[in-house]
N, C-alpha and C positions, 0 to 999 in steps of 0.2 A: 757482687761486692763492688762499690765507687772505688774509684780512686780521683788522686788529681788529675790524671789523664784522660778519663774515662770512667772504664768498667776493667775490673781485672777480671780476665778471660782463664783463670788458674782453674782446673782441671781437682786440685783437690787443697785442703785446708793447708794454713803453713801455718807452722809455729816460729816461737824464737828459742835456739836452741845454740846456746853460746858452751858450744862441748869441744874438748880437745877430739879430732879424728887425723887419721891414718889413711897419705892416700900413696898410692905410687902407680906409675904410666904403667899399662900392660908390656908384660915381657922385660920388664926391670924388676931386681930380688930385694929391691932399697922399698922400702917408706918410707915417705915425709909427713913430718909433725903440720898439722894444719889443724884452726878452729874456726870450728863450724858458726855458723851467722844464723842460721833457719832450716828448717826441715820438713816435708810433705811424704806424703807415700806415694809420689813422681820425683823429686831431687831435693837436691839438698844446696843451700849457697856457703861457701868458705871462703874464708881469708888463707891467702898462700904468699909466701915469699918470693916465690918462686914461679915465670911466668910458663902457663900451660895456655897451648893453641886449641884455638876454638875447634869441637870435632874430635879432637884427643878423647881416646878410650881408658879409664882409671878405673881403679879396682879401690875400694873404702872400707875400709874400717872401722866402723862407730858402733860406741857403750852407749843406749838411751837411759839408764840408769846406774848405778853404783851396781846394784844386786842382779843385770841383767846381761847375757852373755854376749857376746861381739859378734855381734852382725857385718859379715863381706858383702856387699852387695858393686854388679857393675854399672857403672855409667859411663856417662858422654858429657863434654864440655861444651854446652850448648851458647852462653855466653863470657865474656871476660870484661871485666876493668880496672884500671889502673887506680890504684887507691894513691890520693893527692897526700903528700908530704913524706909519706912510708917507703914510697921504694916497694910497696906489697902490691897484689892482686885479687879481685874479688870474684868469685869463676861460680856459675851457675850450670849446676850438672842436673843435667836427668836421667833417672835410674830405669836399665836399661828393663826390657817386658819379663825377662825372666824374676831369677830372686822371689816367688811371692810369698813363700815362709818372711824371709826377711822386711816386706812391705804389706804383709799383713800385722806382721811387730809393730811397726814406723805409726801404720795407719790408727792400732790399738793406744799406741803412744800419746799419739796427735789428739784422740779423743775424750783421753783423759784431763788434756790442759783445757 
């Protein structure tokens, strides 16, 4: 697939997928409200308020529909940026090799849009 840069070198399809999720850092009992920007059966991008370092390990929780059950899945913060005017952050995780119930769902997901 082009892009303006190039060739996007992505690994598997992304969708737009503007969903409320749940993430918090490993080894913390909290989660935070964050919504989701796009999603692939490799990661997923969100808006957070809150800023997380690149490499940080987060644990997620995302509804891909109303009638469908909450998928935990782990990742890694593989990129971040600063979203202009907000005060917010934009963090691109990739979901880490286990999980594949959970990214066989994402992947079945993706295939349907």
């Amino acid at each position: 697939m082009a892009t303006m840069s190039g060739f996007d070198h992505r690994k598997f399809k992304r969708v737009p997928f503007k969903r409320p999720v749940k993430s918090k850092m490993i080894n913390v009992e909290i989660y935070a409200g964050n919504l989701a920007y796009d999603i692939s059966q490799g990661g997923i991008r969100i808006n957070s308020s809150e800023f997380v370092a690149k490499g940080a390990h987060v644990i997620l929780q995302v509804q891909l529909d109303m009638q469908g059950r909450l998928l935990e899945l782990a990742g890694e913060v593989v990129w971040i940026r600063e979203l202009p005017y907000s005060g917010g952050f934009q963090l691109g995780l990739q979901f880490n090799e286990g999980d594949s119930f959970e990214k066989c769902k994402i992947a079945q997901f993706v295939e349907k849009l």
